[in-house]
C-alpha positions in Angstrom: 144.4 -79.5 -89.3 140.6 -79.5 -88.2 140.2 -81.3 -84.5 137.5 -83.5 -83.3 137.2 -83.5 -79.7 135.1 -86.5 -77.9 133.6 -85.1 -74.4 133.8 -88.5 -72.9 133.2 -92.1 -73.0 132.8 -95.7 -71.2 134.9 -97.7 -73.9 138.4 -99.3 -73.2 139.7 -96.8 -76.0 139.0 -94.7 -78.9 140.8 -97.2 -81.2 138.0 -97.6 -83.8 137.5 -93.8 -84.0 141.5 -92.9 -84.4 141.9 -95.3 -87.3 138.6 -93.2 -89.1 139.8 -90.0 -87.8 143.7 -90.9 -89.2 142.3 -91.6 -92.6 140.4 -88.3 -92.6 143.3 -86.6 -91.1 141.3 -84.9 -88.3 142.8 -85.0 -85.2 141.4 -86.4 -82.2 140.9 -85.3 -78.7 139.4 -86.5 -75.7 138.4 -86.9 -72.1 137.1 -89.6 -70.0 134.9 -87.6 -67.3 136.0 -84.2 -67.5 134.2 -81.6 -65.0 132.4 -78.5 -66.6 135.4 -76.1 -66.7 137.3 -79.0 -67.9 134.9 -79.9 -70.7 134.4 -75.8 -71.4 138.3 -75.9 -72.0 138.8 -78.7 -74.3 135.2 -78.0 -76.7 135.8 -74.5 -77.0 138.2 -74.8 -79.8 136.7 -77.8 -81.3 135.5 -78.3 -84.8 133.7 -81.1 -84.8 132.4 -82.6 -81.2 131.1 -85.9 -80.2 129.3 -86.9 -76.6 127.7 -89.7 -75.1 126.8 -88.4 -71.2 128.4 -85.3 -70.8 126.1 -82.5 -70.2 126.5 -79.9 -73.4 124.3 -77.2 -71.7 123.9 -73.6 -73.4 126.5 -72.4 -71.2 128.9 -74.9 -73.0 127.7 -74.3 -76.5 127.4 -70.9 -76.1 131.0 -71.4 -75.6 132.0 -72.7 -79.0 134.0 -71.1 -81.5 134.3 -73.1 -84.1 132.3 -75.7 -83.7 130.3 -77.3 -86.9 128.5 -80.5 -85.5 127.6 -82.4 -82.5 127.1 -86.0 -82.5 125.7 -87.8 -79.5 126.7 -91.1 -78.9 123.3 -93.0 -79.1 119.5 -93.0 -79.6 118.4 -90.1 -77.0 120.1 -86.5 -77.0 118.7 -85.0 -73.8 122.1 -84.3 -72.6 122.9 -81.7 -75.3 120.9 -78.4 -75.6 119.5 -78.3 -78.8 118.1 -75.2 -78.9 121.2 -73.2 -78.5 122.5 -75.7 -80.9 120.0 -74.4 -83.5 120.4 -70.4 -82.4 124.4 -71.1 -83.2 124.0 -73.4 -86.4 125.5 -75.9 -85.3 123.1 -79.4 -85.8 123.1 -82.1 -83.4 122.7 -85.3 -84.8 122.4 -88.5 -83.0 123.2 -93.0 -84.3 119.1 -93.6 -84.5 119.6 -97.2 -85.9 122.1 -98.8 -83.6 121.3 -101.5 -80.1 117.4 -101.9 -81.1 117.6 -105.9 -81.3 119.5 -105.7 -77.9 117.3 -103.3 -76.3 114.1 -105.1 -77.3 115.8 -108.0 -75.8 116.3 -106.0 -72.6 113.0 -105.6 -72.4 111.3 -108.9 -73.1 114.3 -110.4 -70.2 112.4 -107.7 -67.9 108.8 -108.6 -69.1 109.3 -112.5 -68.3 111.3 -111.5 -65.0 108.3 -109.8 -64.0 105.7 -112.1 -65.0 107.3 -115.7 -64.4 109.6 -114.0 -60.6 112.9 -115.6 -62.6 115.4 -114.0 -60.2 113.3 -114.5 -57.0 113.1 -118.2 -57.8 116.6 -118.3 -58.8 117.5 -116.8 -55.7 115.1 -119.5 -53.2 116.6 -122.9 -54.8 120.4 -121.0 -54.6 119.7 -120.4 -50.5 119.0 -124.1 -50.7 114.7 -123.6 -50.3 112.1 -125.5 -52.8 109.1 -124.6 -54.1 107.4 -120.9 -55.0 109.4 -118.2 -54.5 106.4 -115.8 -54.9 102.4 -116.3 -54.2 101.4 -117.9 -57.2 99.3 -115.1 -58.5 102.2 -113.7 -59.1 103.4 -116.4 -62.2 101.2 -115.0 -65.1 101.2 -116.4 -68.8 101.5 -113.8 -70.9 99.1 -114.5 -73.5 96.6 -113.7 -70.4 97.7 -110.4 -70.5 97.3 -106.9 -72.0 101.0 -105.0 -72.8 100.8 -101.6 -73.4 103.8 -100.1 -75.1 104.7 -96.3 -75.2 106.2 -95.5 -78.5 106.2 -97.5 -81.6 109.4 -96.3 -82.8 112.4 -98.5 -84.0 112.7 -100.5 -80.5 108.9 -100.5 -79.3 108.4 -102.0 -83.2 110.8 -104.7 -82.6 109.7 -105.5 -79.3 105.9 -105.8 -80.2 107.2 -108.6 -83.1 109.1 -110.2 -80.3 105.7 -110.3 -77.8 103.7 -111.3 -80.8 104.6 -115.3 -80.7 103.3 -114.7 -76.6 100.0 -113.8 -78.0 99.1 -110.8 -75.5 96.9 -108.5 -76.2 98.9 -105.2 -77.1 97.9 -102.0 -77.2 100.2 -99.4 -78.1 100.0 -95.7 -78.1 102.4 -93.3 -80.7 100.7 -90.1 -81.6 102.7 -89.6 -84.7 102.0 -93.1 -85.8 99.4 -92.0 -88.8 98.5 -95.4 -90.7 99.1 -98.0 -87.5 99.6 -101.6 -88.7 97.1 -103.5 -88.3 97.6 -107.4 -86.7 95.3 -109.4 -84.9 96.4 -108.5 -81.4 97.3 -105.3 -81.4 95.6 -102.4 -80.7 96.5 -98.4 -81.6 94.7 -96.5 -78.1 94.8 -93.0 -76.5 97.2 -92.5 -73.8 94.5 -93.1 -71.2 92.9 -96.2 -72.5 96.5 -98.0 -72.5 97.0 -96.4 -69.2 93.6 -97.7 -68.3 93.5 -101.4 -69.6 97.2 -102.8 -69.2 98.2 -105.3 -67.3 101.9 -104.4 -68.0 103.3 -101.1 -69.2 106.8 -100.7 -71.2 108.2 -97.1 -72.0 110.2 -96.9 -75.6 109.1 -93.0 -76.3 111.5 -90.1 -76.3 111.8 -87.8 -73.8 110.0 -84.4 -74.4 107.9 -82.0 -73.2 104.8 -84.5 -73.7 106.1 -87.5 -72.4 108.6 -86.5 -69.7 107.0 -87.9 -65.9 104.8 -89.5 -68.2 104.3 -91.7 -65.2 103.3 -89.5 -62.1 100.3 -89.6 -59.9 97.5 -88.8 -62.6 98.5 -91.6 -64.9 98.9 -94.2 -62.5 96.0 -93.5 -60.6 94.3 -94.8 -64.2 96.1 -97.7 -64.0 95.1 -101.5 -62.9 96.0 -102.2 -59.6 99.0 -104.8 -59.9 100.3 -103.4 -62.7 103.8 -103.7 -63.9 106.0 -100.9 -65.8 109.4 -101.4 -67.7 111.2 -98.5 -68.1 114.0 -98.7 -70.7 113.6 -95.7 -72.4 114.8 -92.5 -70.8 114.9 -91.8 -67.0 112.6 -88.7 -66.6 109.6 -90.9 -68.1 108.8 -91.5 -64.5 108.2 -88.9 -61.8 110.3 -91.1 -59.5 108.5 -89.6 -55.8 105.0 -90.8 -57.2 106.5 -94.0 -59.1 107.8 -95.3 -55.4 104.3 -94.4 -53.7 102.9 -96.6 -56.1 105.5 -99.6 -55.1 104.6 -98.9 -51.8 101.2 -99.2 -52.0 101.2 -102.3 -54.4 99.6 -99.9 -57.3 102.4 -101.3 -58.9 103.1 -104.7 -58.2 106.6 -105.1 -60.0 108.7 -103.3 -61.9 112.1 -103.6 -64.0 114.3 -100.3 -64.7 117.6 -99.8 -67.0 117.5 -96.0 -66.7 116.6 -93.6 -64.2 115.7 -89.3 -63.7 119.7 -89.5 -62.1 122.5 -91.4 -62.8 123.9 -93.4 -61.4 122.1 -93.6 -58.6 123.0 -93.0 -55.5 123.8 -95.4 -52.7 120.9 -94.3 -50.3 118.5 -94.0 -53.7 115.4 -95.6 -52.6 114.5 -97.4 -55.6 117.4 -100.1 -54.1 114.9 -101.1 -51.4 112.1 -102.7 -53.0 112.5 -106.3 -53.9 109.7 -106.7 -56.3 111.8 -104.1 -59.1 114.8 -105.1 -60.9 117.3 -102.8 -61.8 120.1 -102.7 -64.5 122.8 -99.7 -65.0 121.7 -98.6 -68.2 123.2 -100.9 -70.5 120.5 -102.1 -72.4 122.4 -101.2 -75.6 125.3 -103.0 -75.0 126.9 -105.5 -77.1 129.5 -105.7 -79.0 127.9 -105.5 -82.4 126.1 -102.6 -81.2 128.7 -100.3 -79.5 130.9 -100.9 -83.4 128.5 -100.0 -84.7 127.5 -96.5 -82.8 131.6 -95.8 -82.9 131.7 -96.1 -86.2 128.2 -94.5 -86.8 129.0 -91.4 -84.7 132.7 -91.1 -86.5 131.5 -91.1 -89.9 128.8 -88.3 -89.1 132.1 -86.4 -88.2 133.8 -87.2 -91.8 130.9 -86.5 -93.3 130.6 -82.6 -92.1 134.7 -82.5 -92.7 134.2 -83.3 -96.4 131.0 -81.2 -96.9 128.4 -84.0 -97.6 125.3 -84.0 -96.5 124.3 -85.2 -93.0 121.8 -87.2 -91.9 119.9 -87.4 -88.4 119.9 -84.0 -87.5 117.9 -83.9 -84.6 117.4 -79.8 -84.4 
């Protein structure tokens, strides 16, 4: 009987990936949190793997036997070496298509946090004050505005149609966007020109070797000074000793974060300090519509390599 083994995972259980994996007859395998002799161990032997966090480095694959695919639990694969994927055969393919109406939600909750001080006026009337919470420079419309948005994938698509009833101005910068769409509103830019001309800045690109510490000293020294960045793309978008400079010296005059170079942070991380960013753990994604359907998703790429058919979202 072939075995799928799943590295590890935040879900109660693995109940809607047995009752696939039972009508396959593959059996199943897993790990919460395993450590990296534990996880060496239990993929070794695997057939088929799935991931969401755990770190598949080359050591790891390098590792495998037997293994014939590795699916990663989400959007983003930067966790799994693909390149000694590739050297061994083995694709990686990833659930492209799942948690983009929730994460472009994320993301406008952050934009409207930043621009209207939601929590920090939440938080005066709760400690029983009246009034501003925050100078009122600081409560901007945003149809006053320029949004830039980095990547004009799936999510930084659906979250340009969400901003679009705001009526911003919103430039947007993909380089392997060939024939951009063309509303009143927005505008297709170089890298420097968004970087230049936004009054907020939202990160929906992919991590690679172009775009990771996309923000870092060079690019914002470009920017406005006041200007606000929402990170809910991938963590190492943002050189994180540079990105806190910039709180410090109000080059950045708010911010809102869902995923960061380390995670979790730590206790002491000084991101916690500042009280103009606001954070969330990374769970953008969540619902649960959205994690059935990247169980499911994820599952079925396994069945699919079991029974020979083609796969789809091979990401090396």
């Amino acid at each position: 009987m072939k075995n799928v083994v799943i590295t590890d995972y935040l879900f109660n259980d693995l109940s809607i990936e047995e009752e696939i994996f039972q009508e396959s007859k593959i059996k199943l395998s897993s790990e919460k949190s395993p450590n990296k002799e534990e996880l060496k161990v239990l993929t070794q032997n695997a057939d088929y793997i799935i991931t969401q966090f755990a770190k598949l480095d080359s050591e790891i694959i390098n590792n495998l036997n037997k293994a014939k695919i590795i699916v990663r639990y989400g959007v983003g694969y930067d966790n799994v070496d693909i390149k000694s994927a590739r050297l061994k055969n083995i694709p990686v393919c990833n659930v492209p298509d799942y948690c983009i109406d929730e994460v472009a939600d994320h993301t406008i909750g952050f934009i409207l946090n930043s621009t209207r001080a939601l929590y920090k006026n939440h938080q005066k009337v709760i400690q029983g004050e009246w009034g501003l919470a925050v100078p009122m420079e600081e409560m901007k419309s945003l149809n006053d505005l320029k949004i830039g948005v980095i990547g004009f994938g799936r999510i930084g698509q659906a979250v340009v149609e969400r901003l679009i009833p705001f009526k911003p101005k919103i430039l947007i910068n993909d380089p392997f966007i060939s024939n951009p769409v063309k509303k009143d509103g927005l505008s297709f830019v170089e890298i420097n020109e968004l970087f230049k001309n936004s009054d907020i800045i939202t990160l929906h690109c992919p991590s690679n070797e172009n775009t990771k510490n996309i923000i870092n000293d060079h690019s914002l020294s470009l920017m406005k000074k006041g200007v606000i960045i929402i990170n809910i793309g991938r963590g190492d978008l943002i050189e994180m000793g540079s990105f806190i400079n910039a709180l410090k010296d109000k080059t950045i005059t708010s911010a809102a974060l869902d995923v960061f170079d380390s995670e979790p942070l730590t206790e002491t991380h000084p991101i916690r300090s500042f009280n103009n960013v606001l954070l969330s753990s990374h769970v953008a994604s969540v619902s649960v519509k959205a994690a059935k359907k990247l169980r499911q998703s994820a599952a079925q790429l396994v069945v699919k390599c079991h029974i020979g058919e083609k796969l789809t979202n091979i990401v090396n």
